[in-house]
C-alpha positions in Angstrom: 140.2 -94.4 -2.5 141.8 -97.9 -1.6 145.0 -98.3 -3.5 145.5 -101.5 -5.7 148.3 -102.7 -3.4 145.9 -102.7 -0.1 143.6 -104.6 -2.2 145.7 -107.3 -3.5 147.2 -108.1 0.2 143.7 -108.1 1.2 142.9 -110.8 -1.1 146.1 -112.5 -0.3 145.0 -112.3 3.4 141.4 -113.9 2.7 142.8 -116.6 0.4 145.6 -117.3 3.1 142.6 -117.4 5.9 140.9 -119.9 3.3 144.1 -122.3 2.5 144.9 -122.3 6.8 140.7 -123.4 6.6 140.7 -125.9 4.3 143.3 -127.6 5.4 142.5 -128.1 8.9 139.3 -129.6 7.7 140.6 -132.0 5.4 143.1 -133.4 8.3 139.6 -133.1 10.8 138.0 -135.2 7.8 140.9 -137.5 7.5 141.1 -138.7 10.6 137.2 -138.5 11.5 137.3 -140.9 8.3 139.7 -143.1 10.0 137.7 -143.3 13.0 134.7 -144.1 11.4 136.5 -147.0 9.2 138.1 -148.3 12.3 134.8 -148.8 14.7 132.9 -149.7 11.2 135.4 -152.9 10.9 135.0 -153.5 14.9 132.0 -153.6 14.4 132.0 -156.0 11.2 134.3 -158.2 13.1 131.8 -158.3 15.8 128.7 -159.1 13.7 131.1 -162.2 11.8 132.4 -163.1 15.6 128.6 -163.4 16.5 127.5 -165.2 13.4 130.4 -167.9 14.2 129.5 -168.1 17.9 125.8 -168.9 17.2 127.1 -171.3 14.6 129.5 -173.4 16.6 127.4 -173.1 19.6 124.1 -174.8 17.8 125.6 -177.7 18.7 126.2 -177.8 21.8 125.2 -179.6 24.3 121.9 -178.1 26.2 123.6 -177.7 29.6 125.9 -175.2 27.7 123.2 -173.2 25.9 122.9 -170.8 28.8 127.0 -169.7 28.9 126.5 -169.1 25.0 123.5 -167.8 25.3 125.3 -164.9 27.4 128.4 -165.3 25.1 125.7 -164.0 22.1 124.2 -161.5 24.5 127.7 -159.8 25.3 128.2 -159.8 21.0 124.9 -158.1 20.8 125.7 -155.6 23.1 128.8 -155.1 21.4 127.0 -154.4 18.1 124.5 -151.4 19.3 127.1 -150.0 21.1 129.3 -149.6 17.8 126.4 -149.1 15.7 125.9 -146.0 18.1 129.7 -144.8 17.6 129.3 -145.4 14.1 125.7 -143.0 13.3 127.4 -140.4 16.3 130.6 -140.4 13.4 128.1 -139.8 10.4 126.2 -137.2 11.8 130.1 -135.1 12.7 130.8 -135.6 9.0 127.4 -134.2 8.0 128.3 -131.1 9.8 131.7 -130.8 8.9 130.4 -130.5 5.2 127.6 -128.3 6.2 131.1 -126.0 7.3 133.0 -126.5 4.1 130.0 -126.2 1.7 129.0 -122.6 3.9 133.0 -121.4 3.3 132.8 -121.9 -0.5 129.6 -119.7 -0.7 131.3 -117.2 1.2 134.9 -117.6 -1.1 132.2 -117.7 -3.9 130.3 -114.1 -3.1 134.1 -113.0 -2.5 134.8 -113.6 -6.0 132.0 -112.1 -7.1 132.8 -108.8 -6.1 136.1 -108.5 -7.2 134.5 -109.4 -10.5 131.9 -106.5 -9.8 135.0 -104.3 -9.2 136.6 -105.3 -12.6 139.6 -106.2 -10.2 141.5 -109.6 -10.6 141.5 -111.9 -7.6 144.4 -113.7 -6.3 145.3 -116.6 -7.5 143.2 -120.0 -6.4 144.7 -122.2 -4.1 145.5 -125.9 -5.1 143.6 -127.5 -2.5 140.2 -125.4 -3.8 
């Protein structure tokens, strides 16, 4: 028979394992959130740089047309390739909370069976 003892520094183990888990992921999801804000305002800054290029440039002389015309192209560029940074950063959030919502059902079904057991689990962590 397990003694009580082995089983409560069992549980303190798992709920240590989960605490050290969760909080890598929430500083993984803080900065991958601060990535994504920064190349979503490049890319803002981009798309308003563009809009005021082809605005000033309207006006120009013909001759000049071709140098902006290139000057809108480079923008444009600019643009998809951020867009592209910007879906590749959604789709690493997506999986990160595919992670974190797999760990809570397994915390979850750990809970469970100390209730089966009519034992008392340890006590919740603050960042769950």
């Amino acid at each position: 028979m397990i003694d009580a003892n082995q089983i409560a520094a069992l549980g303190g183990i798992v709920t240590g394992t989960g605490a050290i888990i969760v909080g890598f992921f929430a500083t993984r999801s803080s900065v991958k959130m601060d990535d994504l804000a920064t190349v979503t305002k490049q890319r803002d800054e981009e798309i308003a740089a563009r809009a005021e290029e082809a605005k000033a440039r309207a006006k120009d002389r013909v001759e000049l047309q071709t140098a902006h015309d290139e000057e809108i192209a480079r923008k444009d560029r600019r643009i998809r390739e951020l867009t592209v940074q910007v879906d590749e950063q959604y789709e690493a959030l997506a999986l990160r909370e595919k992670v974190e919502f797999a760990l809570r059902a397994y915390i979850t079904r750990l809970l469970r069976v100390f209730a089966e057991r009519d034992e008392t689990p340890p006590q919740r962590p603050v960042e769950l």
